[in-house]
N, C-alpha and C positions, 0 to 999 in steps of 0.2 A: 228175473225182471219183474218189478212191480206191476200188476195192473191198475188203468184210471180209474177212478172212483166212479160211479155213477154221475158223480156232481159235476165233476172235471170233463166229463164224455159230454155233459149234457151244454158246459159252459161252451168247450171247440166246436160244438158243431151250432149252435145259437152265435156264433163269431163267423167262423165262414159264413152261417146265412146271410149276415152282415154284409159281409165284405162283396160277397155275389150280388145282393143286392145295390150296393154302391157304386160299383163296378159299372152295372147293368146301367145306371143313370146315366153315363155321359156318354152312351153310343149313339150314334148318330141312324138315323133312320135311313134304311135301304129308298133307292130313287124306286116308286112304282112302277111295276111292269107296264108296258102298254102292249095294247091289243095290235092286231092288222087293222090298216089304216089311221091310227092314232098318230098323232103326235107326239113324241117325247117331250115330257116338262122337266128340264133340268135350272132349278132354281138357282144355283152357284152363278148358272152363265146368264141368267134372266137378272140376279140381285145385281150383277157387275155390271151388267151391260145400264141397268138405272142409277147404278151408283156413278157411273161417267156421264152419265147426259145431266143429271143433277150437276154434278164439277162441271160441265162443259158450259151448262146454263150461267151458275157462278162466274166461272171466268169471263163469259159473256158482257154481263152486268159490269163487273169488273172495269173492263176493259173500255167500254160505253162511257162510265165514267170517269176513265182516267184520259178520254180522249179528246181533245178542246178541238173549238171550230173549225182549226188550221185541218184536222182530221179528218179524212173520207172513206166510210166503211165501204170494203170493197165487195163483191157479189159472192165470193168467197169465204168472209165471213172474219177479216183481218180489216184492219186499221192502219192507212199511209197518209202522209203527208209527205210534202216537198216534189209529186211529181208536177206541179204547175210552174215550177223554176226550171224548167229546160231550159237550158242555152240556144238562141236562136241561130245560128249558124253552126250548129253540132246538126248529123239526121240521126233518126233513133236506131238504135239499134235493131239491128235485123238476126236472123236464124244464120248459123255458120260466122259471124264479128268474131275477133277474140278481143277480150278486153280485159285488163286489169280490176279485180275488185278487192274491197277491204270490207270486212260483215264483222262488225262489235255486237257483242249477244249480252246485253244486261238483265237481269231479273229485274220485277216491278221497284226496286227501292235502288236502280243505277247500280249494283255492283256488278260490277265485270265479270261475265260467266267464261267468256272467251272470244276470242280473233282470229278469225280467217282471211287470210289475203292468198288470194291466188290469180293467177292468167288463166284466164275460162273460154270457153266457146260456146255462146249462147246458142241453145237448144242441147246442151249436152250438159248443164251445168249439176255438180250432184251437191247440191243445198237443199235445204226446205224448202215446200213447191210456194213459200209466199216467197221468197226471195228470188226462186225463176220466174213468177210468175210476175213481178216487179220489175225484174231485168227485159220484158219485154215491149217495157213501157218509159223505158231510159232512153239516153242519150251520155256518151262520154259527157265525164265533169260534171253530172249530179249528184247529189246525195238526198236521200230521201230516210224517212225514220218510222220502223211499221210499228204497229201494238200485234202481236199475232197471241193469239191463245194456245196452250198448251198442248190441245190437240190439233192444232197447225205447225206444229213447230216439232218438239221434239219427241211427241206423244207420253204417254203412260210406261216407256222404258227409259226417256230420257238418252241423256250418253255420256261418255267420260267427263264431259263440261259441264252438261247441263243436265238437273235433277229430273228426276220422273216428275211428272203434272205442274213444269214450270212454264208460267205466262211467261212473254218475252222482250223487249222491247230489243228492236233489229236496227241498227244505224247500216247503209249500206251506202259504199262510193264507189262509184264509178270510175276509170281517171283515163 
C-alpha cells in the first residue's frame, strides 16, 4: 500500500479542521445553569410566550376594526352583536334549558370553516367559552354574530375545521 504524501496528510487534516469547524457554528448554546434560589431563563418559552401576545395584540386591533357600532366588546375580550333583539315574550335561558343550536364558524374573509348544530344543555355545553358564555345571555329564537379572536376560540392548535391562530366570526341560533 502506497503511503500519503506529506502534502496529501497536510491537505486531510486542514479539511477536517474545516469541516469541525463548520460543524461547530450551528450548535446551539446549552440553557445556563442556574444556582439555588435562581430562576430558570428558558428563552424558547419567554420568545413564544411574546410572540402570542404580539398576535394576540394583532388580532385585537383587528378585530376593533372590523367591528361597526351595531358591535359590543364584551369583558371578555370578544365582539357581539344581536343580543339587544331578544324576543319579548321568550325568558332567557337559564342553567339545565336544552335548546337547539346552529354555530357557523367563518374566517375573517366569510368562508365557511364549519357548522355545528346540536341539542345542548346550557351549563354543559362543550363549544368555545364565547359561545357558552353568549348562551347565557339568549333567549330561544335569537341569533346573534361574535368577532372572537383566535385565542378565544380555537387557540394556537386550531382543530380539524379551523386553522391554528384563526380570527373568527361565530354566527349562533338559537331555535
Amino acid at each position: 500500500m502506497k503511503q500519503p504524501t506529506k502534502h496529501k496528510q497536510t491537505l486531510i487534516l486542514v479539511g477536517l479542521a474545516l469541516v469541525m469547524v463548520a460543524c461547530s457554528q450551528g450548535k446551539t448554546q446549552p440553557q445556563r445553569p442556574t444556582f439555588l434560589g435562581q430562576k430558570a431563563e428558558d428563552t424558547v418559552a419567554v420568545n413564544l410566550l411574546l410572540m402570542h401576545q404580539t398576535m394576540a395584540e394583532k388580532a385585537d386591533l383587528l378585530l376593533a376594526q372590523m367591528a361597526t357600532e351595531e358591535y359590543v366588546l364584551t369583558e371578555t375580550n370578544y365582539w357581539v352583536k344581536g343580543l339587544e333583539t331578544a324576543p319579548a315574550d321568550q325568558p332567557y335561558l337559564k342553567e339545565g334549558d336544552y335548546v337547539d343550536v346552529e354555530i357557523h364558524f367563518y374566517d375573517l374573509q366569510q368562508h365557511l370553516l364549519a357548522i355545528h348544530q346540536a341539542n345542548v344543555r346550557i351549563g354543559q355545553v362543550d363549544e368555545i367559552q364565547a359561545v357558552v358564555d353568549v348562551l347565557d345571555s339568549m333567549k330561544r329564537g335569537m341569533s346573534v354574530t361574535m368577532l372572537v379572536p383566535w385565542y378565544l376560540a380555537f387557540g394556537s392548535a386550531g382543530n380539524t375545521e379551523v386553522p391554528p391562530y384563526e380570527n373568527v366570526k361565530v354566527e349562533l341560533n338559537v331555535k
